[in-house]
N, C-alpha and C positions, 0 to 999 in steps of 0.2 A: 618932802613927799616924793619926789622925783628916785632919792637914793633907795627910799624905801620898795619904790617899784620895780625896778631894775632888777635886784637879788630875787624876786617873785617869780619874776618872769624866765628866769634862765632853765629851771626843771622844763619847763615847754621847751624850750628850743631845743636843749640836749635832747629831750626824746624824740622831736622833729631830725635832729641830723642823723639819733642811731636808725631811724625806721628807714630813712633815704638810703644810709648804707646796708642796712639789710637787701633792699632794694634792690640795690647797684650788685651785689654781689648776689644775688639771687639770677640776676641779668648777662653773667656772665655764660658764653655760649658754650656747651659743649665740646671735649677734645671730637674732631671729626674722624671720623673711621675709614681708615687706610687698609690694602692689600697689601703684603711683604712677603718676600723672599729670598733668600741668602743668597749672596753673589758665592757661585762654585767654581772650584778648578777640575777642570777636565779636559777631556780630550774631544776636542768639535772636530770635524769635517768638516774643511774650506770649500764654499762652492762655488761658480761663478755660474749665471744665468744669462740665458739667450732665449729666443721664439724661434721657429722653425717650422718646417711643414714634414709632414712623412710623408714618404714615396714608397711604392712597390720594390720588395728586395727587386723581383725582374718582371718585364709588362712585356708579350707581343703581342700585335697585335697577327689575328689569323688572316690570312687571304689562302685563295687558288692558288695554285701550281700551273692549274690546266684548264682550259675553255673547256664550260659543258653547261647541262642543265643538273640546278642543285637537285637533287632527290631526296633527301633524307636530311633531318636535325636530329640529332641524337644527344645533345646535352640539355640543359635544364639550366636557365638564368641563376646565377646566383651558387651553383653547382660546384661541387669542389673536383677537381679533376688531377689526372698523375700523368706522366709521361705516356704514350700509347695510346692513352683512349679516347675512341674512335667519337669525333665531333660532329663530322657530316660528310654525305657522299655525292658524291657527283655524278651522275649515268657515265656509267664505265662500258657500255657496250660500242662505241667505237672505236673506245682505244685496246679494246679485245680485239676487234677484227684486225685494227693495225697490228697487232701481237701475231693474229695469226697468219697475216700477211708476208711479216719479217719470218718466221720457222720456215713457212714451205717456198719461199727465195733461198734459204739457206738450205732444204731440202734438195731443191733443182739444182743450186749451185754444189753441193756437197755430189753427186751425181755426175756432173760434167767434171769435177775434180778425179773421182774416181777413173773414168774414162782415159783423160789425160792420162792419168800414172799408167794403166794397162798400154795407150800409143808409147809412152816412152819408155816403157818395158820393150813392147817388141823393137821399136824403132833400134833400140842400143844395142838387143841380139842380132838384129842384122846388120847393125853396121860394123859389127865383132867379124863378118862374114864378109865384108864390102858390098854386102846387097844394100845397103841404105849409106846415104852421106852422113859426114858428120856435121854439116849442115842442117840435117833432118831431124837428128838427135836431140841440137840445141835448139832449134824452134819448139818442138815437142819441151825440152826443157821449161821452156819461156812463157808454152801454154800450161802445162803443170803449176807454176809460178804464181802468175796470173789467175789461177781457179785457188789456189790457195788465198790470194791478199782477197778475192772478193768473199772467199768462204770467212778471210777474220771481219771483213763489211757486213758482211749477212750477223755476224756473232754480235757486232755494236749496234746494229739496229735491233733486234730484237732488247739486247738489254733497254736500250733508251726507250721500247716501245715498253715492255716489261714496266719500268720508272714510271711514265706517264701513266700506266693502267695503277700504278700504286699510291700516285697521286690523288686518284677519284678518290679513296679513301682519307679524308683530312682527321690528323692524328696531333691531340694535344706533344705540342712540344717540352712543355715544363709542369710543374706540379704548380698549381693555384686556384683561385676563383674564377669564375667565369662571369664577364661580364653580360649585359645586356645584348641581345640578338639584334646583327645588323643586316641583317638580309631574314627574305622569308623563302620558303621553300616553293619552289617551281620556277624560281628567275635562273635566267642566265646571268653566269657568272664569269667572268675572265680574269688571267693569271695578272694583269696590267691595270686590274681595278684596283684603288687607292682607299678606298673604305674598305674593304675585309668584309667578314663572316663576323669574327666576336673577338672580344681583346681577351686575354687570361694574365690576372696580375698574380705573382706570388708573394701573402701577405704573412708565411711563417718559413724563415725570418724576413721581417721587413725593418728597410731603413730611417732616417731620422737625417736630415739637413737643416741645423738651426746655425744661430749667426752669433759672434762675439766682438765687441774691441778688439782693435789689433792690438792692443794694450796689452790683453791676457794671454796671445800668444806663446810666447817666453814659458809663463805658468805651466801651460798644457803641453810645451813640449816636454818642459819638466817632470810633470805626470806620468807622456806617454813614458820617459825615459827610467823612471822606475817602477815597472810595470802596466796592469792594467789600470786605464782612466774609467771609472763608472761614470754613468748614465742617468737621469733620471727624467722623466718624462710628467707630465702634469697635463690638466685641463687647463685649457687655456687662460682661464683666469687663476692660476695656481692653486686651485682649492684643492685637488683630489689628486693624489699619483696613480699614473695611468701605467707604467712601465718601468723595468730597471735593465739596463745594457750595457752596450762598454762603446767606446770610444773609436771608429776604425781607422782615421783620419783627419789633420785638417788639410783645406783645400793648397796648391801649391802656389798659392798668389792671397795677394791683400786686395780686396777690392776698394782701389784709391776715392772713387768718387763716396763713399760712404764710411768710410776707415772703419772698416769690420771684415771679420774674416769666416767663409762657411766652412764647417765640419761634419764630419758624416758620421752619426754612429747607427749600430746596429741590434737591434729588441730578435728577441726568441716568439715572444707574441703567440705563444699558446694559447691563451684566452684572449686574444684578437681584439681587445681593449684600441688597437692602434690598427688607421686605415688609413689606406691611400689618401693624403691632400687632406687630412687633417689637420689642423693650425693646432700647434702647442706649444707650452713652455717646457724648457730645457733647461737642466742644471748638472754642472759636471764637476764631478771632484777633483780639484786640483791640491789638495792634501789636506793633512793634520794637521790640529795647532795641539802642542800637546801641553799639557796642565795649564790652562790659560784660564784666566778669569772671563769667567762668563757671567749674565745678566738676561733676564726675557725683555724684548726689543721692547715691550710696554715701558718698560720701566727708563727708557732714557726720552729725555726730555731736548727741546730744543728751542736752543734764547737766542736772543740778538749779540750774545758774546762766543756762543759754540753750545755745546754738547754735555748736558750736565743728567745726574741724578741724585731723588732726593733718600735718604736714608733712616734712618730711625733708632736713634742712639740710645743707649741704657735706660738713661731717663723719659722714656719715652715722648723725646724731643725731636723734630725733623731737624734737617741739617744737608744743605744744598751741595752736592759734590760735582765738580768739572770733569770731564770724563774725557777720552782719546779713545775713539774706537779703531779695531782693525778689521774686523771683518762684521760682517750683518747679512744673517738668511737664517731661514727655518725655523722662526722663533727666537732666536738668540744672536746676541752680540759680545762679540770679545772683547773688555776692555784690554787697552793696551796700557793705558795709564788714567792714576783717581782712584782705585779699587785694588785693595790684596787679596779678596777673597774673604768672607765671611761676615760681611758686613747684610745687614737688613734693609735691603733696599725698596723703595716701595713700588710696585707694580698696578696700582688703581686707587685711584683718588686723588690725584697728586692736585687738580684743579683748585680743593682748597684749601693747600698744605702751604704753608708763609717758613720759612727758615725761621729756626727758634721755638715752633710752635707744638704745644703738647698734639699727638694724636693717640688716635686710640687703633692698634697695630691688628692684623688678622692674620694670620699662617694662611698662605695660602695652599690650599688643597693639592697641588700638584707637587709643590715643592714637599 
């Protein structure tokens, strides 16, 4: 009975193990869907990056020249101003009267001068005669002299009074903005007050002082040494370019306590995107890598053995590549070794891509 059961029973089990492998295979998950883009050769711009602050191309601040009472504000907070024009006045009516003071001294003295020369006129015709000494002659000389050196006194005092009267007049020195008003109108002012009237910053062109490893030194003198070094200015957290400029200098020292070194460059800043004591990031070209393989920074990965990325080979198989990079900014990185170029690298998803494993590939849109 037993033999004859056994051969019954096998139709059941065989169709129990095809239905479990249908099963099984039905349970298999899906190739997961990957981002890709071809590793290219091209030419990148190497950059190096720093943070910095911008200053005013040139800042002064205004004071007096001359003790008076202010009278007049004549510029506007915030104001753009040029060389010449007139900021604020000072009652200039006393240093009129000194003006007119120093002329008619020079008047009197120009006077007694005349005098003189008519005595040492006659003085000299009679002593041609022996009616006058010639002791007479030369004192007459010596007062002639003497009314001339105070007639050039009377010509430097009035200039200096002249100065001070042009002083009352306070006249932008530079082309800029004009800051916030520090005095108000009716105070006395003096030429030895240490606050000022108003500062005027000039912000086109204005400059750029960010900071580097002294490391990159070497680079950037390399730079400056074949040509112009460009510029590039950012919001402080690098999302947006705020500026493009060039390089003027770096500083003539390493500052030891922090091994970094500051450099100055300088923006055009017609759209004035960039103001005084603004905190930003800086990046400076220090050259070309030319036909280099590149890669977008998404796409390299980081293990506990170095630097790899993953790729996506004919059979649409992933496949884990070790990479050397050389450089990294702006979206992209150079490999320097791992990569020839033209290879499908994956740029999103990589989380759960396993080496070996089918995926299912996307062109990405940019590439």
């Amino acid at each position: 009975m037993r033999r004859g059961v056994l051969p019954a029973a096998l139709p059941a089990v065989l169709i129990a193990m095809l239905a479990g492998g249908t099963q099984a295979a039905a349970q298999v998950p899906p190739a997961p869907p990957v981002t890709v883009t071809p590793a290219a050769r091209q030419d990148v711009p190497v950059y190096a990056s720093g943070i910095g602050t911008v200053q005013a191309y040139r800042s002064v601040l205004v004071r007096a020249r001359v003790d008076g009472t202010l009278d007049n504000i004549q510029f506007r907070e915030g104001q753009d101003v040029k060389p010449g024009d007139l900021l604020a006045e000072i009652d200039p009516r006393p240093y009129a009267a000194l003006l007119a003071e120093a002329r008619a001294k020079r008047a009197s003295d120009a006077a007694q001068l005349l005098n003189a020369h008519l005595d040492l006129t006659r003085y000299s015709s009679l002593a041609r005669t022996n009616f006058a000494s010639r002791q007479q002659v030369d004192t007459q000389q010596a007062v002639v002299d003497q009314a001339e050196a105070n007639l050039q006194g009377d010509d430097a005092a009035i200039e200096a009074a002249a100065l001070n009267l042009s002083f009352c007049r306070i006249e932008s020195p530079i082309s800029g903005v004009v800051g916030l008003r520090l005095v108000d109108i009716g105070n006395l002012i003096h030429a030895t007050d240490t606050a000022g009237i108003v500062t005027i910053t000039q912000v086109e062109p204005i400059s750029l002082i960010f900071t580097l490893p002294e490391d990159q030194l070497p680079a950037v003198r390399d730079a400056m040494a074949h040509g112009t070094a460009p510029v590039l200015a950012y919001t402080s957290d690098g999302g947006r370019k705020l500026a493009e400029g060039t390089l003027l200098t770096p500083s003539n020292s390493i500052d030891t306590t922090t091994g970094t070194i500051q450099l100055k460059a300088t923006f055009a800043n017609t759209d004035r995107h960039l103001w005084p004591g603004q905190f930003v990031a800086a990046r400076i070209q220090l050259g070309i890598a030319h036909n280099a393989v590149t890669v977008p920074e998404s796409a390299v990965q980081h293990g506990p053995d170095g630097l790899y990325v993953y790729i996506v080979k004919p059979d649409q198989t992933a496949a884990r590549v070790d990479v050397t990079l050389g450089y990294e900014g702006g979206g992209q990185a150079i490999v320097t070794q791992g990569l020839s170029g033209g290879e499908d690298v994956i740029t999103a998803g990589q989380v759960r891509v396993l080496p070996g494993l089918k995926v299912a590939p996307h062109r990405d849109a940019k590439s």
